[in-house]
N, C-alpha and C positions, 0 to 999 in steps of 0.2 A: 291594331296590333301593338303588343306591347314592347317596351325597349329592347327584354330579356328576350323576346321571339324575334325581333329583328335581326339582334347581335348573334343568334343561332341558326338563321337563315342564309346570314352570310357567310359564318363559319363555314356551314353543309354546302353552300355555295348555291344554295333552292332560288336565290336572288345574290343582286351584285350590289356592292356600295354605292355604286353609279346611280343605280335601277333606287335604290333607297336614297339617295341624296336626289334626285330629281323630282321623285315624289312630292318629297320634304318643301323644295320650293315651287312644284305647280301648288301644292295645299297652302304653301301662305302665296303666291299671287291671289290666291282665289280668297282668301279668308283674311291675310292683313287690311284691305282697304277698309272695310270696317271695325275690325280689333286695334287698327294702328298701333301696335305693341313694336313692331320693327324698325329701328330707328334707320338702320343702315347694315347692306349685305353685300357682300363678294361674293355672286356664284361663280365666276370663272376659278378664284381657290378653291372653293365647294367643291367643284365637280374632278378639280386638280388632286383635292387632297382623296375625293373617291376614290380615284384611278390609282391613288397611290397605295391603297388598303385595297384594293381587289388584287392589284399585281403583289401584294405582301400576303395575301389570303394564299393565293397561287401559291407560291413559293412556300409558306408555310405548312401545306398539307404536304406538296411534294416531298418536304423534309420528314413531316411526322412529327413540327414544332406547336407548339403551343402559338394563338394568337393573342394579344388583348381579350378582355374579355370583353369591350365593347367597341372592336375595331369598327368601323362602318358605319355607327351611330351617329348622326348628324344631331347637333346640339346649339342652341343659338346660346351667346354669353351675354351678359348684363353690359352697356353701354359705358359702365362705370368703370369697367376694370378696363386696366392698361391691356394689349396686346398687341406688337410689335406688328406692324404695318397697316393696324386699322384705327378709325379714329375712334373716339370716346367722347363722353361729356360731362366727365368728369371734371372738376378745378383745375386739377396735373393738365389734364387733356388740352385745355382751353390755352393753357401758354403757348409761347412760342417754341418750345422745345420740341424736341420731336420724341416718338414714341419709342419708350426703352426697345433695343433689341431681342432683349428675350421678354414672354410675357411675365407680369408681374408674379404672376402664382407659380411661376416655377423657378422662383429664386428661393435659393436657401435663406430659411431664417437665420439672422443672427441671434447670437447668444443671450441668454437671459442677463448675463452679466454686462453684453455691451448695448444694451437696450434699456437701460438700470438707469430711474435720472437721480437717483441719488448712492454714490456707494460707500460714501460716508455715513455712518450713522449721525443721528442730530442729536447737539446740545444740547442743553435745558437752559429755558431761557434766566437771565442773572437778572432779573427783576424783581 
């Protein structure tokens, strides 16, 4: 099934996020031991963060709201990026710091101007 039919299934409510997030991890118990692509997984958040897009599924039909449009879709992220309560293995990760509170991708960029490593124009050299 593809992402777009999942995210419409759950919309319609044909399945639940739950019922689609447990899938998701009996098919990697069953398939990471040889792919070993998963470094490290939380399914008690999985199944947390399911419950919490079924009971928003809920609520948003009642309303007549619009949902995400890929509410329910379980996603695994790159080991690399920072996310706020899990680990990584990345260089950042590996210090002793702990991991930023919010995940990295959902910080606002700064500006091109304070990101700038020069804001001087440069001289000509007097040789």
């Amino acid at each position: 099934m593809s992402v777009m039919d999942t995210a419409a299934r759950i919309r319609s409510g044909s399945t639940t996020a739950r019922a689609v997030a447990e899938a998701a991890l009996a098919r990697a118990d069953a398939v990471d031991p040889a792919v070993r692509s998963l470094v490290w997984r939380d399914d008690v958040a999985t199944l947390a963060a399911a419950d919490k897009v079924d009971r928003a599924v809920d609520r948003s039909r009642a309303a007549g709201a619009p949902l995400a449009p890929f509410a329910g879709v379980p996603l695994t992220v790159k080991d690399t990026f920072s996310v706020a309560g899990q680990r990584g293995r990345a260089a950042r990760s590996r210090s002793t710091r702990p991991p930023p509170t919010r995940p990295t991708s959902s910080r606002r960029p700064r500006s091109p101007r304070a990101s700038s490593r020069s804001a001087a124009p440069r001289r000509p050299s007097s040789r």
